[in-house]
C-alpha positions as YAML, in Angstrom:
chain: A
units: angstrom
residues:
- id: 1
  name: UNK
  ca: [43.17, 44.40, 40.87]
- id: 2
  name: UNK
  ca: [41.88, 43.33, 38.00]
- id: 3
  name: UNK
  ca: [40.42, 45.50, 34.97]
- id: 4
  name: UNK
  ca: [36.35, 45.07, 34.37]
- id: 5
  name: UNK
  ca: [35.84, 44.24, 30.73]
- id: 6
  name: UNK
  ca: [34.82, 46.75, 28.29]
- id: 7
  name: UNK
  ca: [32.09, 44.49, 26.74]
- id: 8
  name: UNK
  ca: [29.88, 41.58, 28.47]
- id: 9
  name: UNK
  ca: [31.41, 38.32, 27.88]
- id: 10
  name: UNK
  ca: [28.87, 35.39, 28.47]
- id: 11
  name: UNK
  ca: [31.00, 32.53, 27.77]
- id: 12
  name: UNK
  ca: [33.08, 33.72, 30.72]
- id: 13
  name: UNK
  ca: [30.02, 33.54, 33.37]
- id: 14
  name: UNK
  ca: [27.18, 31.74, 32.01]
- id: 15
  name: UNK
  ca: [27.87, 28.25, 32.47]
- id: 16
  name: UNK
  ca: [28.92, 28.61, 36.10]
- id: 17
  name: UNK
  ca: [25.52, 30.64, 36.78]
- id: 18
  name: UNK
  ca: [23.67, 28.22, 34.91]
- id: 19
  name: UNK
  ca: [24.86, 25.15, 36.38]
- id: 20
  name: UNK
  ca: [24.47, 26.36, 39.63]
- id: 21
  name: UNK
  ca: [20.85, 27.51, 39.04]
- id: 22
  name: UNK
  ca: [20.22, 23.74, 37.70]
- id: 23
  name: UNK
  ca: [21.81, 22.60, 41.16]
- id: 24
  name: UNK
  ca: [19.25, 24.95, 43.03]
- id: 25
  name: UNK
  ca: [16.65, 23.97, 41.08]
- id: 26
  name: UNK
  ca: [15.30, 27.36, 40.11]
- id: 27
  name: UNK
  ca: [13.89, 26.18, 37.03]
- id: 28
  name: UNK
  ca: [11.42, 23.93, 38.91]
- id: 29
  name: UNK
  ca: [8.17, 24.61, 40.00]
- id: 30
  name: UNK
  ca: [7.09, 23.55, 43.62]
- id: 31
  name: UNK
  ca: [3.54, 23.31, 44.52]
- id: 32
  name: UNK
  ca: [3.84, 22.84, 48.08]
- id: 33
  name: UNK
  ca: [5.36, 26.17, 48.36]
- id: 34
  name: UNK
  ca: [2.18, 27.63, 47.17]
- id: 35
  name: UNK
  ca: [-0.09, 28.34, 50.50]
- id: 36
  name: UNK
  ca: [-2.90, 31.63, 51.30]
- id: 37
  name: UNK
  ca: [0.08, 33.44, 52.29]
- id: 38
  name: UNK
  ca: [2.20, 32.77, 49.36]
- id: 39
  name: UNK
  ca: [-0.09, 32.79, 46.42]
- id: 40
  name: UNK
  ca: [1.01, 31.04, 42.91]
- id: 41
  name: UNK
  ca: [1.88, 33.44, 40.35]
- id: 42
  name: UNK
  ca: [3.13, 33.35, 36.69]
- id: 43
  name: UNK
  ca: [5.30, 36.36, 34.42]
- id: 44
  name: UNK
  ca: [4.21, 36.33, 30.91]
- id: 45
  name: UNK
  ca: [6.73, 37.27, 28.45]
- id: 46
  name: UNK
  ca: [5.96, 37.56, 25.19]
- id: 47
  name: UNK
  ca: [7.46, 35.96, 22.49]
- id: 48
  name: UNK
  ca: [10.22, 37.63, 19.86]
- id: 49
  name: UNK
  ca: [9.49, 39.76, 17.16]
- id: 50
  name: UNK
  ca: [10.32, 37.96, 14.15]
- id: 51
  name: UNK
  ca: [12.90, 39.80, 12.08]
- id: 52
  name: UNK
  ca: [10.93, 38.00, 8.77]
- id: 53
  name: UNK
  ca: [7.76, 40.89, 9.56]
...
């Protein structure tokens, strides 16, 4: 078995995850999905602080 590392390594995961999310098109918005049952929606995040403040 092998041992979990002791600190998150990105470069290790994130291009596999990301590529596959660009294959599943997760990024995309699809209007036709959008119906009474299944209202549209949208998450708001806001932006950085600026470390210049």
């Amino acid at each position: 078995m092998s041992e979990i590392p002791k600190a998150y390594e990105p470069q290790a995961v994130e291009a596999k995850w990301y590529q596959f999310w660009l294959e599943q098109r997760c990024f995309v918005a699809d209007p036709a999905r959008v119906g009474p049952k299944r209202p549209a929606y949208a998450i708001v995040i806001p932006r950085p602080m600026s470390l210049a403040c």
